[in-house]
C-alpha positions, 0 to 999 in steps of 0.5 A: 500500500501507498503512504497515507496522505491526501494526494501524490505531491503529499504521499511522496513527501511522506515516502521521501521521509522515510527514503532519508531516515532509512539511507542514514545509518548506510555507509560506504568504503573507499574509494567513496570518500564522499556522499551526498544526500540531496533529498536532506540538504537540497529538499526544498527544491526537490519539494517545489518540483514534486509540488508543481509537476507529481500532485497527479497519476502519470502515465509514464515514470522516467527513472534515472540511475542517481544524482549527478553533481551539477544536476540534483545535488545543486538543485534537489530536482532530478537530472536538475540542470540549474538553468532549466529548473530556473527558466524552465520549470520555473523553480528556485529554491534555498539549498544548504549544505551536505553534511561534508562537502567535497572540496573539489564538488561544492554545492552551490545550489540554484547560483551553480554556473555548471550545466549538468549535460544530462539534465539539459538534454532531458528537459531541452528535449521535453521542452521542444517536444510538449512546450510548457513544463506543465505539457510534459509533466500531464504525462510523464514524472522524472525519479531518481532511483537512489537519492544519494551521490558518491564521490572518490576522493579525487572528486570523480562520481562513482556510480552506485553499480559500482559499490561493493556487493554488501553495500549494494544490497542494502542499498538496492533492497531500500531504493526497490521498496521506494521505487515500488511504493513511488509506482503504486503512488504514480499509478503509470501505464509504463515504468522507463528506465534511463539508461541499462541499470534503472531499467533492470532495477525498475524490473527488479522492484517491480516483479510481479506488478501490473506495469510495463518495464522499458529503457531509453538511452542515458543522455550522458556524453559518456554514451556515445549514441547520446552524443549523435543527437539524443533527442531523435534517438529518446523520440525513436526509443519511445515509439518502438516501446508503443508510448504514444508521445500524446499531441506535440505543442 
């Protein structure tokens, strides 16, 4: 059953509570020197994006793997490239501090001059393709699988793939219970995964269930098809799936 609350923006508050109190005790070896937890520091932004866009069933989830450093962890939004979630989304939060910071990643939050590659191409595409947020957002909602962004000393990301098998599991049996509970709250037709690792976690959590499971290609530059254009590439992935993009703008 879904967390008790009035509506899908409440229950995800709810969810996201007990997402932050069950990832708290975790913690991870080297080479992860640092993790950041930006549903904790960055909550208000993530708040006002659940408030303006996830109050509402949606016919697709599109899930991402977990934070990228200049996208959720500036912004608390999900692949949360600051200038898109300022001019296009038209959020603004205030942003405080991970617990401990890595000289080489600040958080800077909305005042982050970084552009967060994945996210722009996902909300540039979503924007050309419906216009308003508010188009996009009647039909799809963006997750993150894992909230949490781990860091190596030098400063490079480490994925959450990544991490050892030990860590992984408990990591992974908290991160499914959510992704579940976000899909029975949700209600969609088609659970998407961005990118190979969300979309087998999305299978793994949603065994049984009465959702479709997909994939579309990850828009990170470290993705090489993404690099030829992502936009044409997501439009062809979607329709080879059977989701009906819905009227263009």
């Amino acid at each position: 059953m879904s967390p008790a609350g009035s509506g899908p923006a409440e229950n995800i508050g709810i969810l996201t509570d007990d997402l932050a109190r069950r990832l708290t005790p975790l913690t991870f070896s080297d080479p992860v020197t640092h993790v950041y937890n930006p549903i904790v520091y960055a909550r208000s932004g993530y708040d006002r994006y659940v408030a303006c866009f996830g109050n509402s069933a949606k016919k697709v989830l599109l899930i991402g793997m977990n934070p990228g450093p200049f996208g959720m962890a500036q912004t608390g939004v999900p692949f949360g490239d600051v200038e898109m979630v300022k001019d296009w989304m038209g959020i603004t939060a205030s942003v405080s501090q991970p617990d401990h910071p890595h000289p080489k990643r600040p958080v800077d939050g909305f005042s982050c001059a970084r552009r967060e590659v994945s996210g722009r191409r996902l909300w540039e595409w979503a924007k050309q393709r419906f216009g308003p947020a508010e188009a996009f957002f009647d039909h799809f909602f963006v997750l993150n699988y894992c909230p949490l962004v781990f860091m190596e000393a030098s400063g490079r990301n480490r994925t959450p793939d990544r991490l050892p098998a030990a860590e992984k599991k408990a990591l992974f049996s908290i991160c499914d219970a959510v992704l579940r509970q976000s899909v029975f709250i949700y209600r969609p037709r088609w659970v998407v995964g961005i990118g190979a690792f969300a979309e087998k976690r999305a299978a793994v959590a949603m065994d049984g269930a009465d959702v479709k499971i997909g994939r579309i290609s990850h828009p990170s530059p470290a993705n090489p098809k993404a690099n030829l254009g992502w936009a044409a590439v997501v439009e062809r992935e979607l329709a080879e799936l059977g989701i009906d993009l819905y009227p263009k703008k």
